[in-house]
N, C-alpha and C positions, 0 to 999 in steps of 0.2 A: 187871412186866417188870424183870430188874434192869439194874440203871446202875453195873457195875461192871468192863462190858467182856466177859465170859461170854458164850456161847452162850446163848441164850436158851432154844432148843431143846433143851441138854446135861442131863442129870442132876443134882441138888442134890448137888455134892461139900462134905464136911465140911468146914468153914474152918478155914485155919490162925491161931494166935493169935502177935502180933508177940513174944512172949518165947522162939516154937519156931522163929523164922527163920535161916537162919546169918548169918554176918557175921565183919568182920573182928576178934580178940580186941585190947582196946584198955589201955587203963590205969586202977588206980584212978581216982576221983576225977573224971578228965578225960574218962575210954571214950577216943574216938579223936579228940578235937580235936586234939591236939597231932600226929596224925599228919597231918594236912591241911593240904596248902600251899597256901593260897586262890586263887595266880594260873593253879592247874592240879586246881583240887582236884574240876571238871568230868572230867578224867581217868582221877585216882584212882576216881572212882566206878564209872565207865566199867569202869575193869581188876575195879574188884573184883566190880561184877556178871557180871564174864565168869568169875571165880573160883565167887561164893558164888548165883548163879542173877538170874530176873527182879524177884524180890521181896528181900531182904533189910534187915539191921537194923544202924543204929551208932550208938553211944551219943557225945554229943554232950553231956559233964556227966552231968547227971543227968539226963538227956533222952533219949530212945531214940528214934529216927525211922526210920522205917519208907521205904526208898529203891528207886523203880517205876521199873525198867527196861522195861515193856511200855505199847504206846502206847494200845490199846484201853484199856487199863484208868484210863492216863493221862487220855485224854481224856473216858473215862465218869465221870471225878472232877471235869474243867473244865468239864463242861455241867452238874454239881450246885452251881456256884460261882452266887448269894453266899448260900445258904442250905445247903447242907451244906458246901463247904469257903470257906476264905477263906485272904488272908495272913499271913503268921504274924505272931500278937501282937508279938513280940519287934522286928520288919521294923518294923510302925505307930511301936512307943513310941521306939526308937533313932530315926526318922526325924522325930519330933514333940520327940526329945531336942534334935537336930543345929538343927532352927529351921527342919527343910523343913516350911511347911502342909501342910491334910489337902486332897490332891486326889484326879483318880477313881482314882490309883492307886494310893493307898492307903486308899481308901474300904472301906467296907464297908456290907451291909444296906442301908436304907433310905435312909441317904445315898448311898450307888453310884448305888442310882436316880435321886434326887432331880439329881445329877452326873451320870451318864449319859447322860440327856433332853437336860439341856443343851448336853454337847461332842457328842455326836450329831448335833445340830441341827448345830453350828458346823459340822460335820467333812462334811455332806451333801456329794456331790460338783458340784452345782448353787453352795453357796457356794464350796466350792475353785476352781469353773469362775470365777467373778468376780476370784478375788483372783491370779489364773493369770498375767497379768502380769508381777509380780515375781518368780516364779520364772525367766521367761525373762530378766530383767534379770541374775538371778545368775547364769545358764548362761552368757549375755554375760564378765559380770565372771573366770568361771573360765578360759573360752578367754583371755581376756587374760594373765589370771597364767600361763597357761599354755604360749600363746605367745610371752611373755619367757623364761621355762623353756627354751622352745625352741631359741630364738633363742641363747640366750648356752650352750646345752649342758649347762645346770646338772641336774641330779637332782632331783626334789623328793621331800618326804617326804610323801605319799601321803595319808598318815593324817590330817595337818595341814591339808591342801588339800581334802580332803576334809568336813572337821567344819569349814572357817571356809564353806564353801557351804553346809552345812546347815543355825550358825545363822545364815545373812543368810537359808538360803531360809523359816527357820521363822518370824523376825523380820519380813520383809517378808509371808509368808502370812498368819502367824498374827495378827500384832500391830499390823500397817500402819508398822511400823518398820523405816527405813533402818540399819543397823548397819553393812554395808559393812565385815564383815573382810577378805574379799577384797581390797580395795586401802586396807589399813592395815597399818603393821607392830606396833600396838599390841596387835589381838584383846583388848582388856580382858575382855568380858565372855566368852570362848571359854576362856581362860587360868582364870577361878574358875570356868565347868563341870567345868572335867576334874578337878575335886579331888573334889566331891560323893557320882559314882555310887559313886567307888573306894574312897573314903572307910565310904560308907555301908556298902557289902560287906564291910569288914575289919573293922567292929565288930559289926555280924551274928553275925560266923563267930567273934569273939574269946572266947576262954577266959572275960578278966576284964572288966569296964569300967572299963578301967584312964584311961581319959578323964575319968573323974570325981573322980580324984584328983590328977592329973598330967595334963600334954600333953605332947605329942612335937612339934617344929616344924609335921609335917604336920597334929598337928589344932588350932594356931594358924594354919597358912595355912588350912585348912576355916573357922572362926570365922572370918576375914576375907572370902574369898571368898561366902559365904553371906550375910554383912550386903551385899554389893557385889551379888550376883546380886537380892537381894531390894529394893536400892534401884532397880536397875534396873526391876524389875517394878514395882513401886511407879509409877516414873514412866509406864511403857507402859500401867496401867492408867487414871492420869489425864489422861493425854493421851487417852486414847478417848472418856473421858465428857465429856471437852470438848470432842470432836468431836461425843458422841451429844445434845450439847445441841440442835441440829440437828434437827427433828423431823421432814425428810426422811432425813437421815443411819439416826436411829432407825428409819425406817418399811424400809432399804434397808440394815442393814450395810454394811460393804464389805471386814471381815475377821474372819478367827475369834475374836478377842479380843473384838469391837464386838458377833456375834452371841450369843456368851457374855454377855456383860452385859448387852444388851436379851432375853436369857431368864432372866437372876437377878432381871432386875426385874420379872415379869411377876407378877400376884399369886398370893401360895401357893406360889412356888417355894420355896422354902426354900434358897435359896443364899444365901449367906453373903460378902460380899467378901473373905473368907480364904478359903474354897473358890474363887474364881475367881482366886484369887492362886496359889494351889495347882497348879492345872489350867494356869495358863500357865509355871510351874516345870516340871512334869509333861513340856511341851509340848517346851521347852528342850532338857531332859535327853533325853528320851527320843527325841526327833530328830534329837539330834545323835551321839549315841554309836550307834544303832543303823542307822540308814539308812548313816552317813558306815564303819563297820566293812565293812556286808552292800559295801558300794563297794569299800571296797581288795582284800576275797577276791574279790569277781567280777573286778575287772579283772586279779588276779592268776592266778586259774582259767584265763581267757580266753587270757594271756599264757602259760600253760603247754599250752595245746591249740591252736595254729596254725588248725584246722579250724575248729572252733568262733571264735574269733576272725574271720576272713575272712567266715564264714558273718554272724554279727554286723553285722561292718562292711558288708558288700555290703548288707543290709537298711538299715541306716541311710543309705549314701546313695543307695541307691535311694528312697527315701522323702522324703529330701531335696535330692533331683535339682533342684528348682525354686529351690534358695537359699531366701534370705530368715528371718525370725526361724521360729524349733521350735512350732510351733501344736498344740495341743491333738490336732486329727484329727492329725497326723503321731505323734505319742506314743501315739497308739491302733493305729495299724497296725503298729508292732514287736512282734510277736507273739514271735520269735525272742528278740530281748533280754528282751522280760519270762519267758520261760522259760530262759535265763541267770539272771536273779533268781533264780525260785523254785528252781532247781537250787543256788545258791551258796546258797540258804537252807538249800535238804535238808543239804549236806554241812557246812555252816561257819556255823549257825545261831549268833545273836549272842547267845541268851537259850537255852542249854544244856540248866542248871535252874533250875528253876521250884518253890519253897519251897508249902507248903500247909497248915493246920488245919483239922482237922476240926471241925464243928460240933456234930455230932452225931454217937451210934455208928451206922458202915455199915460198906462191905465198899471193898476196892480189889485188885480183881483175885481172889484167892482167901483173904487177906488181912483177918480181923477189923481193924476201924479204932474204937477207943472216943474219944468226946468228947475233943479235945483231944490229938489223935496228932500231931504233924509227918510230914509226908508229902514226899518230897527227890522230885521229878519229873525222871528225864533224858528229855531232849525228843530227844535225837539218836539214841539207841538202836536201835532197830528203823528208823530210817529211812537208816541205812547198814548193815544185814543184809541178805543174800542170800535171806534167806527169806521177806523182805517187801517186795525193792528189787530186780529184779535185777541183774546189772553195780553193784551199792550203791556200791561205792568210787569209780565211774567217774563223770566228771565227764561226761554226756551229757545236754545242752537239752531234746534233739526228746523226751524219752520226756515233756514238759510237752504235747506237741504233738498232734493231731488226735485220733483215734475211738483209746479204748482206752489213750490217755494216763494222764497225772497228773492230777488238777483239786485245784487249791489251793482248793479251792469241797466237795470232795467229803466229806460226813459221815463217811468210814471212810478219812479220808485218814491217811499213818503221818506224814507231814512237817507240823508244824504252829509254824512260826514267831514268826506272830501270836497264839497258843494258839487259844483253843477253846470252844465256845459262849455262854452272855451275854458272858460278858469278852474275848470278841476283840479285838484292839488296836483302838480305831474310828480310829486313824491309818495305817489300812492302805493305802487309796486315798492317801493322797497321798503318803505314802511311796515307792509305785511311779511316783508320777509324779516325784518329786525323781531314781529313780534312773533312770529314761530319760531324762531331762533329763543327765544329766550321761554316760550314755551317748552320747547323741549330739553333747553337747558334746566327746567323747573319739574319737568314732568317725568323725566326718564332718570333724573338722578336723585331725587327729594319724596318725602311724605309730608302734606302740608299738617304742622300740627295746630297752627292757629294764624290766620290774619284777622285782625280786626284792631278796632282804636282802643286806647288804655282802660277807657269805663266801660267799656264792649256796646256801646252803643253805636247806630250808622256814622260813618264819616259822612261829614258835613259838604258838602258841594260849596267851594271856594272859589271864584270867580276872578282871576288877573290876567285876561288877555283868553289864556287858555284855562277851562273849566278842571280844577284837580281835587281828590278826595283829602282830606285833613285827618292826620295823624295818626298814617296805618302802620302798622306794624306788623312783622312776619315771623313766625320761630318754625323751622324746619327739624325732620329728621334725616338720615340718609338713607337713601332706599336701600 
């Protein structure tokens, strides 16, 4: 059967080979690096497959990558991942240059696995259900900063407020660690995240590695921040195993960090205390720029559709009509807000593109791929086309909703955030549970009086790793 998105059914059409695709004409030397402006270059690509079709080629150096505008084809390449495609080499060595460990997200092969079993295990929604807790202590801590916001009429900057909730909510889940940016004005360790993902994206995509001859202030503040993020981890991992000295402790976790390391020590695991150092970096970053982003365009979406807001709101406090702390069962019955999510995913997806190598010679799409092709994946493509979405531009919830819906579950789905077969993000569940959490920390305590940027025109889509809106701002009242 092929796994390249095809009809299965259809006739064997002759494949095209990546030297007969069009694309855009680029420069010696360089092809078209120098034409890419990294913090938009998710759009550039966007315009030009509207130009040069669903398949096309740009040369990248000496490099020609083969860039999939089509999703079937997209996603019959992420369910061949980690034995026909993987990350690109270049992605691993830059990120093993910078001093970030190898964790499962930049694993590969038999390490994936070996990684996999393990954050798996951590990530069951059985242990998330135990460490659930502290997330409501951080939904607490946000209506606070939030109702001083309020209170004194201030603005806040959305984005900020958003990513110091995600690392206390990842710190308290993941790591049984109080951080408490929420009511500090320090965010030490929130301050050297934000340098890393953006960091890592612009040497990716750089012409030269000009970091190896030379730095720029931004990549001595990355060398700083990175020795600071990494002591930090350091210390969260030894403080577990002095908790897991405890051989009830041991027999019972009681966070994702504790259950990672009582499965690296299990015999034959082959983890490695740099893989588990890795993995709680991984955890860091990748919870904070992506949950804390998918937040500012939903409430910002919300804030632009009146209807859909109301509808929102009325769910949440109908659901919590009874007061009291945000329980578990009440974050299961917003049906409506979690389909606000998956909708703010379709349209304003945090993770655009999605970089690829091939392993081995196969097919993508119609699309000969020999060993060793880069493969540029835009993830947003077809899932705001009309020919695979209808109303696609339109920001409408309910089509997530009953018989005949969306299912963010469904094999032939066009919208896939989390990506797509073995490598689904396994921090998918609690992801959604961080963003109902602050949902209804928004919705059942607040009236939104205005989100939007300073000149009230759209925030601009900013591209560092992870896709975020540019310069929102919030002013609430209290309900």
């Amino acid at each position: 059967m092929p796994t390249d998105g095809r009809d299965p059914g259809a006739p064997a059409a002759p494949l095209r080979q990546l030297a007969e695709l069009p694309g855009p004409a680029g420069w010696p030397l360089v092809g078209n690096l120098l034409q890419l402006e990294p913090a938009r270059m998710h759009l550039q690509l966007a315009q030009w497959a509207s130009t040069y079709g669903r398949f096309f080629r740009l040369r990248m150096g000496p490099t020609t990558v083969l860039v999939a505008a089509d999703h079937a084809a997209v996603a019959a390449a992420l369910r061949e991942r980690p034995d026909g495609f993987r990350r690109t080499l270049r992605q691993q060595r830059i990120a093993l240059e910078m001093g970030m460990k190898p964790g499962l997200f930049g694993a590969e092969g038999d390490a994936w696995r070996r990684q996999r079993r393990m954050v798996m295990a951590a990530f069951d929604p059985g242990h998330v259900s135990a460490y659930y807790p502290s997330l409501v202590r951080c939904g607490e801590r946000l209506a606070t900063l939030w109702h001083k916001a309020a209170a004194s009429g201030r603005a806040v900057d959305l984005q900020a407020d958003l990513m110091r909730f995600t690392v206390d909510a990842i710190a308290g889940l993941a790591f049984g660690t109080d951080v408490n940016t929420l009511g500090s004005d320090e965010n030490i360790i929130q301050r050297h995240l934000d340098k890393i993902f953006p960091k890592l994206f612009t040497r990716i995509i750089s012409p030269l590695p000009y970091w190896r001859w030379f730095k720029l202030p931004s990549d001595k503040a990355l060398d700083v921040a990175l020795v600071e993020v990494n002591r930090a981890i350091d210390g969260f991992i030894a403080a577990a195993r002095e908790r897991l000295a405890d051989p009830a402790r041991r027999a019972a976790p009681q966070n994702l960090l504790e259950a990672m390391i009582v499965a690296a020590d299990e015999p034959g695991s082959g983890i490695t205390d740099d893989q588990v150092s890795g993995n709680v970096m991984t955890m860091l970053l990748a919870g904070e720029d992506t949950t804390a982003n998918t937040l500012a365009w939903a409430i910002w979406l919300l804030a632009r559709h009146p209807e859909a807001l109301a509808r929102a709101q009325g769910e949440v406090r109908r659901v919590m009509a009874g007061g009291g702390p945000v329980t578990q069962e009440a974050l299961a019955q917003l049906d409506y807000v979690e389909a606000c999510m998956h909708e703010t995913m379709r349209l304003r997806p945090v993770a655009p593109l999605l970089g690829l190598e091939a392993l081995k010679d196969g097919v993508v799409g119609d699309v000969a791929v020999p060993t060793g092709t880069m493969v540029m994946a835009l993830m947003r493509h077809d899932s705001i086309d009309d020919q695979h979405v209808p109303e696609a531009k339109l920001f409408k919830p309910e089509r997530w909703l009953g018989e005949g819906g969306y299912s963010p579950a469904s094999a032939k789905r066009v919208s896939m955030p989390f990506g797509a077969g073995p490598r689904m993000c396994p921090g998918r569940y609690l992801a959604l549970q961080e963003m109902k959490m602050v949902m209804v920390t928004l919705l059942d305590n607040f009236e939104l009086a205005s989100v939007g940027t300073e000149d009230g025109s759209e925030p601009a889509e900013r591209l560092m790793f992870a896709m975020a809106p540019v310069g929102l701002r919030m002013t609430l009242r209290a309900a």
